[in-house]
N, C-alpha and C positions, 0 to 999 in steps of 0.2 A: 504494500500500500504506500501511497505518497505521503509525506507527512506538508503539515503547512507552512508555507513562506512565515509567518505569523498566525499566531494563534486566534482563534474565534472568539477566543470567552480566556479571559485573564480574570482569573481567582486570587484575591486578595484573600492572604490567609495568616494567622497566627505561630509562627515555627515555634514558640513556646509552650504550646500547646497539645498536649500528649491524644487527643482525640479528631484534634484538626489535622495535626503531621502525619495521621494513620490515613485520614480521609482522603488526601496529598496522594501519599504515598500510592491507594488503592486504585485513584484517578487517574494515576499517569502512569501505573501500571496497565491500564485499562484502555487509555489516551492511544490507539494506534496510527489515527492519521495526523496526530501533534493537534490536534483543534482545538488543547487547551492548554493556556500558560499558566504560571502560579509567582506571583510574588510574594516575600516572605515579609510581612509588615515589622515583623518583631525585628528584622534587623534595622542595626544603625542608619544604615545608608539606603531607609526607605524613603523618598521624597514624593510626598504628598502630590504637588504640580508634574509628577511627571505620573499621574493615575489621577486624572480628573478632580484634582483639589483635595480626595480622601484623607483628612487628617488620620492620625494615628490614632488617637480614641475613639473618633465614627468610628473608624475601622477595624477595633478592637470590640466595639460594643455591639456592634452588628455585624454577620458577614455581606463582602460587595465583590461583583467582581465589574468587569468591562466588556462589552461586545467589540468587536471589529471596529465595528461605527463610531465607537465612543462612547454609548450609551451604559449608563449604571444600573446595574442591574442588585436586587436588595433582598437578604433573606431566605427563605424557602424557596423563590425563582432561581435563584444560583443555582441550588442543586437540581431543581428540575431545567435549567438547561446545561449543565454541566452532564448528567446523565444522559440527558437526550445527544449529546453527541459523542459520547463514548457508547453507545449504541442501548442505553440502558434506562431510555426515557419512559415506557414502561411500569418501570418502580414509583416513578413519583406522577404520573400524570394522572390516580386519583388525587392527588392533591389539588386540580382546577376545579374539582368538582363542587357547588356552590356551598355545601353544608361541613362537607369537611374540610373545604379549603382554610373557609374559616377557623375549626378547631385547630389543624396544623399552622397556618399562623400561629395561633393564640398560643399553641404551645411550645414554637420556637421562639418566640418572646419573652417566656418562661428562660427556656433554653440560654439563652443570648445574655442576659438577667442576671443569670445562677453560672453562668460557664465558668468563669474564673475562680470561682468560691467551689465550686464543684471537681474542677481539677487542682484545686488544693493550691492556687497563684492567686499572689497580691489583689488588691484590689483596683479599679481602673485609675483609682484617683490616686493610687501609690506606682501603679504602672508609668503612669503619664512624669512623675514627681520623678522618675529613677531614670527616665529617658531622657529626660532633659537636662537631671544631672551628668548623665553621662555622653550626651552631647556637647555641654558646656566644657568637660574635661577632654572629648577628645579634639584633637587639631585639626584642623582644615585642613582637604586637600588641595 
């Protein structure tokens, strides 16, 4: 199979994150024709403007990722188009369905919420405080 010049859908994701790095890991083992990229937000050298303005706490506190286009994409759509092009759209497309769409929202909100406190890391407001510190310490390149 061809893989892509550029990715379809760039996943903005958490590498500190012991259930996000598995979910990474599963997608782009899955990812045959390359139609999806992955940026790691928890690193230093994430830079917001060069991923549609995504701060680091949006993008800690929800997941986003990018289409081709440019367009941001938020939440439970990630992974239902994130699956849909590793060929596994399937899984999540009762999720459109009107009455559960809604519950699976509401409970990745939950989700989203509890995530950090859930996998045992700081809190967002001490995440943000420690990234900064150590942005301040390290040197420009």
């Amino acid at each position: 199979m061809t893989r892509s010049a550029s990715p379809e859908l760039t996943v903005l994701f958490d590498g500190g994150c012991p259930l996000c790095v598995r979910e990474v890991t599963f997608l782009r083992g899955r990812d045959r024709r390359g139609a999806l990229g992955f940026v790691d937000i928890d690193s230093l050298d994430y830079d917001p403007e060069s991923h549609q303005g995504i701060s680091y706490e949006e993008a800690m506190g929800r997941i986003h990722a990018i289409t081709a286009s440019g367009e941001v994409v938020r939440d439970v759509a990630v992974f239902r188009e994130a699956y849909r092009l590793i060929g596994l759209g399937w899984l999540y497309a009762p999720t459109r369905w009107p009455v559960l769409s809604a519950v699976v929202d509401w409970l990745y909100g939950i989700w989203a919420a509890r995530r950090l406190q859930l996998t045992r890391r700081p809190d967002l407001g001490s995440l943000c405080d420690e990234r900064q510190r150590c942005r301040l310490e390290t040197p420009s390149r």
